[in-house]
VOGU-3710 file (C-alpha; in Angstrom, 3 decimals, decimal comma):
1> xxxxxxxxxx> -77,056/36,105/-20,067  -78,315/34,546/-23,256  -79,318/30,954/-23,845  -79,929/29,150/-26,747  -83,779/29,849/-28,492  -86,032/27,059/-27,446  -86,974/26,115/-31,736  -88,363/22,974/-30,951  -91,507/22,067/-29,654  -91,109/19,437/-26,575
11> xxxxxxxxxx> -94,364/18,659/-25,503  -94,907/15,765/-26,714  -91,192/14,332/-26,375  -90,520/13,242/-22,954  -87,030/11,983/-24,643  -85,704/15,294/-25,956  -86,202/16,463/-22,137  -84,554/14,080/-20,611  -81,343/13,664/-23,510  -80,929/17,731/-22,663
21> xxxxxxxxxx> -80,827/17,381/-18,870  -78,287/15,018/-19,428  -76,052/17,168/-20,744  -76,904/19,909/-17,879  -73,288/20,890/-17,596  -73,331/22,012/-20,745  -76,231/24,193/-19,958  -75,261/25,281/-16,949  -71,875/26,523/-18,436  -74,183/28,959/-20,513
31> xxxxxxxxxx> -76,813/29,449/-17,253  -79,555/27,584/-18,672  -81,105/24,506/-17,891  -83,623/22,142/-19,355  -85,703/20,431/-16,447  -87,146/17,363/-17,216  -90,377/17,463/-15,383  -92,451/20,774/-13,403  -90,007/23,280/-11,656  -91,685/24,003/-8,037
41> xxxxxxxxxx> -91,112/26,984/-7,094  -91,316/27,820/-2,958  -89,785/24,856/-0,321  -92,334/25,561/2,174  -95,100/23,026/3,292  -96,694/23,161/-0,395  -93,976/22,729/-2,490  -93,153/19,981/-0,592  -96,177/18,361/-0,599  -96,140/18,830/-4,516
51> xxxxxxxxxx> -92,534/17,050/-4,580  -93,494/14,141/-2,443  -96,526/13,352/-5,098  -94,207/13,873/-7,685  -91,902/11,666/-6,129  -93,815/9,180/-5,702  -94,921/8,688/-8,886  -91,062/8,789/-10,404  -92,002/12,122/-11,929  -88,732/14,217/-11,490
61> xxxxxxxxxx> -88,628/17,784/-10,284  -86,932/21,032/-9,231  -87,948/22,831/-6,711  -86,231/26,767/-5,773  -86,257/28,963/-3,231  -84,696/32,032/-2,556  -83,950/31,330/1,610  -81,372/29,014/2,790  -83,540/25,964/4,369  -86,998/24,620/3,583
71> xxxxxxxxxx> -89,690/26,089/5,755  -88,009/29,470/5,829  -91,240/31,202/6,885  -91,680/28,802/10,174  -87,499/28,725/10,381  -86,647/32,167/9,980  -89,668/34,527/10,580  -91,988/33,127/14,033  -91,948/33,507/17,601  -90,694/30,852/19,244
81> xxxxxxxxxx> -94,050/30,278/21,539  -95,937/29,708/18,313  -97,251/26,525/18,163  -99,887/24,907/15,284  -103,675/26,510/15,904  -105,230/23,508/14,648  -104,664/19,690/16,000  -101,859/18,045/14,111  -104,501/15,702/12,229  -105,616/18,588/9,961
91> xxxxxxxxxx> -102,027/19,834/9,857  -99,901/17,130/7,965  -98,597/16,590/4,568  -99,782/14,037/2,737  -98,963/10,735/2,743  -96,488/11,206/6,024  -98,379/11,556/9,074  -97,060/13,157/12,183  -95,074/11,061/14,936  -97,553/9,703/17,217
101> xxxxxxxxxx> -95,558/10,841/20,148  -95,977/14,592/19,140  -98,591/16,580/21,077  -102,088/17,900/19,820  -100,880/21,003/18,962  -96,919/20,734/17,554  -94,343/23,741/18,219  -92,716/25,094/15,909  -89,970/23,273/16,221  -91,432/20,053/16,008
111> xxxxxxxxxx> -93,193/21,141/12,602  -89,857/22,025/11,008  -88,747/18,837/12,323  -91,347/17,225/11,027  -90,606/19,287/7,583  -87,290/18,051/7,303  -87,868/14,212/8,017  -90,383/14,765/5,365  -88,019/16,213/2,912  -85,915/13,183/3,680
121> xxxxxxxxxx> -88,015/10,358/3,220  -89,385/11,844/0,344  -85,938/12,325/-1,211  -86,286/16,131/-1,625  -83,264/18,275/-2,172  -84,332/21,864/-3,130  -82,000/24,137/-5,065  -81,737/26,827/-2,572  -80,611/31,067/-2,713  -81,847/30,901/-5,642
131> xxxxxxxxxx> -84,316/33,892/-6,333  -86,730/33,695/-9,147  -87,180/37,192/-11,141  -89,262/36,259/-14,119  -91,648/33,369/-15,084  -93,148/33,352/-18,279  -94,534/31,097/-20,850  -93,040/30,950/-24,218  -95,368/30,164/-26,834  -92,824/29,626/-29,778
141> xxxxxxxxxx> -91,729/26,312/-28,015  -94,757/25,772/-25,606  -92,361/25,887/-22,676  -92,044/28,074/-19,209  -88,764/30,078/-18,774  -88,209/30,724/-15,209  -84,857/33,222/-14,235  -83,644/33,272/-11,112  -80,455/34,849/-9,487  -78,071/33,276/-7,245
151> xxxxxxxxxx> -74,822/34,831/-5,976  -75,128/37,274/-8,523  -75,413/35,189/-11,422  -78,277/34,633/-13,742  -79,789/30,903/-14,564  -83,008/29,759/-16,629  -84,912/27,125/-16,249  -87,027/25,689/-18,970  -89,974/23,297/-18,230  -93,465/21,997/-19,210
161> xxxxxxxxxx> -94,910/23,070/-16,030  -95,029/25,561/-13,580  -95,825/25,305/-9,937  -96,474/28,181/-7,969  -95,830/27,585/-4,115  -94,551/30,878/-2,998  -98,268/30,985/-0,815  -99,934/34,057/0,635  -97,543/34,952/3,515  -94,337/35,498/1,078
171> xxxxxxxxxx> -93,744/39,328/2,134  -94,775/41,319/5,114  -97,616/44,082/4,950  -96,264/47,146/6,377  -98,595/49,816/6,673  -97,924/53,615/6,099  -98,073/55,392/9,493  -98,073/59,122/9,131  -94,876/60,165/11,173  -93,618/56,689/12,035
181> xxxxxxxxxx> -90,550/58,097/10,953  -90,518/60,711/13,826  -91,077/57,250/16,354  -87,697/57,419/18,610  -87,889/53,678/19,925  -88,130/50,280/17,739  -90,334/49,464/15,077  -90,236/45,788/14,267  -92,598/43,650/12,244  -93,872/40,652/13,726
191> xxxxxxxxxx> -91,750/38,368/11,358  -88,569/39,883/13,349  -90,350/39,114/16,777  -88,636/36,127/18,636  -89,753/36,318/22,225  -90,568/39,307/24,377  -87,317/38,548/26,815  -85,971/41,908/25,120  -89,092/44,318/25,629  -89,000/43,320/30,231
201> xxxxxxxxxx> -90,457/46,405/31,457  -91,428/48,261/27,949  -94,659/49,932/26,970  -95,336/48,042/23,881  -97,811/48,781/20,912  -98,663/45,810/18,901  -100,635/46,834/15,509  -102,764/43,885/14,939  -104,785/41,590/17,077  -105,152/38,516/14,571
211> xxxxxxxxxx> -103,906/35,674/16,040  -100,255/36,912/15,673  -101,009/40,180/17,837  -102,947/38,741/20,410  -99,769/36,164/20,396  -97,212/37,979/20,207  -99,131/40,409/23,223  -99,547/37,375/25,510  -96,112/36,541/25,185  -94,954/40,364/25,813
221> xxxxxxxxxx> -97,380/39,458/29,061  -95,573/36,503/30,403  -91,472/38,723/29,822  -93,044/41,532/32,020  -93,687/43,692/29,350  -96,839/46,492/28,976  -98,821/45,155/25,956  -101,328/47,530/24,378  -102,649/46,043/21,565  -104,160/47,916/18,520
231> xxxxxxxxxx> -107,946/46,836/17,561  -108,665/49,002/14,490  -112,244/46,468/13,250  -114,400/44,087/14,342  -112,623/40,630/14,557  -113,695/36,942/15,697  -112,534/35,277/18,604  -113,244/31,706/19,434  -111,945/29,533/21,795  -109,616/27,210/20,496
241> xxxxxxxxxx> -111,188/24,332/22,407  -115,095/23,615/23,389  -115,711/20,678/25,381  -112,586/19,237/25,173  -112,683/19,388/21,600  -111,093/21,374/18,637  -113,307/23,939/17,534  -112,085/23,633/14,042  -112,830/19,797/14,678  -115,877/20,595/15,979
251> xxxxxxxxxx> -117,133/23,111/12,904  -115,760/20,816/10,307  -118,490/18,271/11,894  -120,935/20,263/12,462  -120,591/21,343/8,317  -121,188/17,958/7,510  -124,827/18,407/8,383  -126,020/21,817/8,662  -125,678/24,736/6,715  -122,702/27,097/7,361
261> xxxxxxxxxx> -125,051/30,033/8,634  -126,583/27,563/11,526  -122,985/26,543/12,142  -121,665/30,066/12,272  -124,234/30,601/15,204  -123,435/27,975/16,992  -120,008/29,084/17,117  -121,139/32,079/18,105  -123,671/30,919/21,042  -120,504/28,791/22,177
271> xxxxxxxxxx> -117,974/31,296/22,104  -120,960/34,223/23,549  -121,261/31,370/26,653  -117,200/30,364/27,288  -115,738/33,777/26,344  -118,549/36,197/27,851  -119,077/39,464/25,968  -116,059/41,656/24,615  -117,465/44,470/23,923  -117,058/45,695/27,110
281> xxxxxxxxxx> -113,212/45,660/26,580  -113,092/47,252/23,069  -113,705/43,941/21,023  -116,450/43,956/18,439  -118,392/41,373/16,408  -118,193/41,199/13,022  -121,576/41,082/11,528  -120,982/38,100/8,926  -120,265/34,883/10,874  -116,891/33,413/11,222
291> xxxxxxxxxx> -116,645/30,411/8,411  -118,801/33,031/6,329  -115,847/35,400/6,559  -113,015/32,751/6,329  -114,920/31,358/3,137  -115,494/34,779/1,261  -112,812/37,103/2,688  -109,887/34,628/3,495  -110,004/36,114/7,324  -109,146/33,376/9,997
301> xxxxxxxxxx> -111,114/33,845/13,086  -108,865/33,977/16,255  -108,088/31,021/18,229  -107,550/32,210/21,931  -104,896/30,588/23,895  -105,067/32,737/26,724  -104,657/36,437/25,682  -108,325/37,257/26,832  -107,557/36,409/30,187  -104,742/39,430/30,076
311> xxxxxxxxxx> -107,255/41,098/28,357  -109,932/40,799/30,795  -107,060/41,600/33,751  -105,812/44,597/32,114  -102,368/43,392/31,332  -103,188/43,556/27,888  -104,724/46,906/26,703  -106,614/47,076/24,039  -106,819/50,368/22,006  -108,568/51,911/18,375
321> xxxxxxxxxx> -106,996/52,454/15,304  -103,771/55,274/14,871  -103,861/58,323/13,306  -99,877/59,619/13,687  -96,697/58,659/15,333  -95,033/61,362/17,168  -91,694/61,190/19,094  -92,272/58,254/22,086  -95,454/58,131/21,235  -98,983/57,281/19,448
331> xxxxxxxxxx> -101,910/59,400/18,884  -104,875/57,018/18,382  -108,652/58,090/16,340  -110,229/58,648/19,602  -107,258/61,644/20,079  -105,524/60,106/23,239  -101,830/59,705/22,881  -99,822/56,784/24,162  -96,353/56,608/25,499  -94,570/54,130/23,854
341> xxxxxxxxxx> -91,293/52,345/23,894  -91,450/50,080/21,048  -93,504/48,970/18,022  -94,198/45,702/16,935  -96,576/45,362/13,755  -98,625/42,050/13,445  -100,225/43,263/10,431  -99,644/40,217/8,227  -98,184/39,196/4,591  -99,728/39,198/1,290
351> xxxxxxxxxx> -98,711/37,190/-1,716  -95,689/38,690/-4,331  -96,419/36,213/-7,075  -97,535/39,509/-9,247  -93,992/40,311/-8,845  -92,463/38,028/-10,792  -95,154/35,444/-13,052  -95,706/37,259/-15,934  -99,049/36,719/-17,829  -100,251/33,976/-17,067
361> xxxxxxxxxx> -103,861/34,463/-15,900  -104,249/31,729/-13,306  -103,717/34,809/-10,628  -104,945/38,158/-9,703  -103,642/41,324/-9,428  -103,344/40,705/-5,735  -101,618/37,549/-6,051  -104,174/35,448/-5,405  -105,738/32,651/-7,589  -108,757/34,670/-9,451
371> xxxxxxxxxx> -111,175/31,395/-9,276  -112,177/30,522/-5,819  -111,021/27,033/-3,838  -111,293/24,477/-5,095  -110,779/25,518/-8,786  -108,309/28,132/-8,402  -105,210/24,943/-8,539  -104,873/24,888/-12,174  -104,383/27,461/-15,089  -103,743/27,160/-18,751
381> xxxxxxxxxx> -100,816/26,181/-20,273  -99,221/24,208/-17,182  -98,730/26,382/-14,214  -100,459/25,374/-11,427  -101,267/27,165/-8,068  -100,631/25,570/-4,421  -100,858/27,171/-0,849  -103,293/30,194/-2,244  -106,565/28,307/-0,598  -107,212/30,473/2,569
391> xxxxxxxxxx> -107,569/27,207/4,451  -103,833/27,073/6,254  -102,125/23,398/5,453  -104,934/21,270/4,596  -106,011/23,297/2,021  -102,595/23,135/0,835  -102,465/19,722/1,359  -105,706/19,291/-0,881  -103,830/21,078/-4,039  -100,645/19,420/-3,835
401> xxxxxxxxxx> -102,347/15,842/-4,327  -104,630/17,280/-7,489  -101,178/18,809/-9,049  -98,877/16,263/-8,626  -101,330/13,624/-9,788  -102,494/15,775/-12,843  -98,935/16,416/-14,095  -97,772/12,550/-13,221  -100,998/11,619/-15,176  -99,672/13,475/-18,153
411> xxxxxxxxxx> -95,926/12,397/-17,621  -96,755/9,027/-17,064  -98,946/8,547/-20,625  -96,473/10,131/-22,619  -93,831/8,392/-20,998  -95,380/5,238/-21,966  -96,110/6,759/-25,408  -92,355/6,871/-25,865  -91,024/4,120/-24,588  -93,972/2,527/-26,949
421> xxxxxxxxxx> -92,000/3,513/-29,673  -88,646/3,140/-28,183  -89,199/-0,626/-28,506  -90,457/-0,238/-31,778  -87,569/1,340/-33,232  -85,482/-1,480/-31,917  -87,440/-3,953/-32,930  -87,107/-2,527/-36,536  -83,058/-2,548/-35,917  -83,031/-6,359/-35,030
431> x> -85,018/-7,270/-37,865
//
């Protein structure tokens, strides 16, 4: 696939954009397209929060994604128990607010509902199977080549600017078990895991007890299964409500007028007092509080919802970290072995942005932006970063605004600029 060498530098000519996206079929016959305005690329939560800013200000867009639907994360790869950990307030895109008749804490299926009402009224059509393989920016003509491929065919797009809204959970981490190969029964991450109607009556070891494990355990719990539950470090666990109230709520107050160390052990004292000590039942501490740890590390505390109580009862076991996988069964650090029927590993997704942005030094070798929130939304030469925050959809939420109103700040001026001169030109012709 070749396309025509970008000679000309558009920057500053909103007009040469938009006379070349006119004539897209010829492009397209070739497999390259000019965009006139950012291409966005991810249809999750961020990217459409970044088109409905956009949209807004009449700032035109493409956004691409390599899954069928928006939302394909939520759509294709959750449980269908999971519901939003935070109260739908902190949860919304902007300028849409949930319905008012949705509960505190939305399903799943009322979030992708709530997705694709939003796509609507904001007028959002994403270009979908369409898998981006390179992004790079071309100096020659100041302009970002993105290549994708879609039923085996190659297309470019060229653009001014770059969103990235792929987020952190784009692949699954799957760990490197010595002899998981030698496991007889099924190995499943949790992205596969639907409900635990399947595993009635199977020993079940669930690697991971973030709040997807201890999920994706208490669900296991209520299908009959036999949960045991994999707790290789320390990890927090807070109740998801105190006193009635969101504890996220409840922190993000508190932050407001104490420093986050007090607020950390407060949090702390609450959950010591509601939750008791879980120690005693193989769950440590970590030494750092947990808003210190979200802040530096990116590690969400756990929200419980009612897997300590099958904890505490023994339907849930809790065991250390693995050492092999033999055939049926686990051997864990502490050199017991488990009989097991089934694997399911809740051991999270990373980012895969290194994977395909090429040079572009907004991001870090992990995929993450290398300046901390908030100033990790912007790098040089027009790409932007949204949905890399460690703070779930409202950190999200906070980028999308600050993108789509820096880029229609820019389009918007030069826009102007041109129609400026537009009307001068024709002035000069009816002279």
């Amino acid at each position: 696939m070749h396309c025509a060498p970008c000679c000309t530098n558009l920057d500053h000519c909103p007009t040469m954009v938009y006379h070349a996206l006119e004539h897209e079929e010829l492009f397209s016959s070739r497999r390259c397209i000019l965009v006139n305005g950012p291409v966005i690329i991810g249809a999750g939560p961020s990217g459409l929060a970044v088109g409905a800013g956009l949209h807004k200000q009449g700032v035109p867009f493409v956004i691409l994604d390599r899954a069928d639907c928006i939302a394909s994360l939520w759509q294709n790869k959750t449980y269908d128990r999971l519901k939003l950990h935070l109260p739908k307030q902190f949860c919304q895109l902007p300028y849409f607010p949930f319905p008012p008749n949705f509960p505190e804490y939305p399903s799943k299926y009322q979030f992708i509902d709530y997705l694709e009402s939003y796509a609507k009224k904001f007028e959002i059509s994403p270009r979908f199977n369409e898998s981006v393989q390179s992004a790079k920016y071309d100096e020659t003509c100041g302009l970002w080549r993105v290549k994708t491929v879609t039923d085996n065919c190659e297309v470019e797009y060229i653009c001014r600017w770059l969103v990235v809204a792929t987020g952190e959970n784009a692949e699954k981490v799957v760990p490197d078990f010595e002899g998981l190969d030698e496991f007889e029964g099924t190995v499943m991450h949790a992205c596969d895991y639907r409900s635990g109607e399947a595993f009635e009556g199977k020993r079940v070891l669930v690697v991971g007890c973030g709040n997807s494990g201890m999920e994706v355990s208490l669900d296991l719990c209520h299908h009959n299964a036999f949960p045991s539950m994999v707790v290789r470090s320390s990890v927090h666990i807070l109740p998801r409500e105190i006193g009635g109230k969101s504890t996220f709520e409840l922190a993000t107050t508190l932050m407001k007028w104490l420093p986050l160390k007090v607020v950390d052990k407060v949090l702390l004292v609450l959950a010591r007092c509601m939750l008791g000590n879980l120690e005693k039942y193989g769950i440590k501490r970590p030494s750092k509080g947990p808003l210190h740890l979200k802040n530096t590390k990116g590690k969400t505390p756990v929200l419980d919802i009612g897997a300590l109580h099958k904890i505490k009862s023994g339907k849930i076991q809790i065991v250390p970290g693995i050492k092999k996988f033999g055939p049926g069964r686990v051997e864990l650090v502490n050199g017991a072995n488990l009989e097991v029927d089934s694997v399911i590993l809740a051991t999270g997704y990373c980012s895969n942005v290194p994977s395909w942005l090429k040079d572009d030094g907004l991001f870090s070798k992990d995929g993450m932006p290398i300046r901390p929130f908030p100033e990790g939304w912007k790098g040089k030469a027009g790409v932007y970063a949204v949905g890399f925050t460690g703070k779930g959809l409202s950190g999200a939420s906070f980028d999308a605004i600050r993108v789509a109103q820096d880029i229609g700040k820019i389009w918007n001026q030069e826009t102007k600029q041109t129609n400026h001169y537009l009307s001068f030109l024709r002035s000069k012709i009816l002279q």
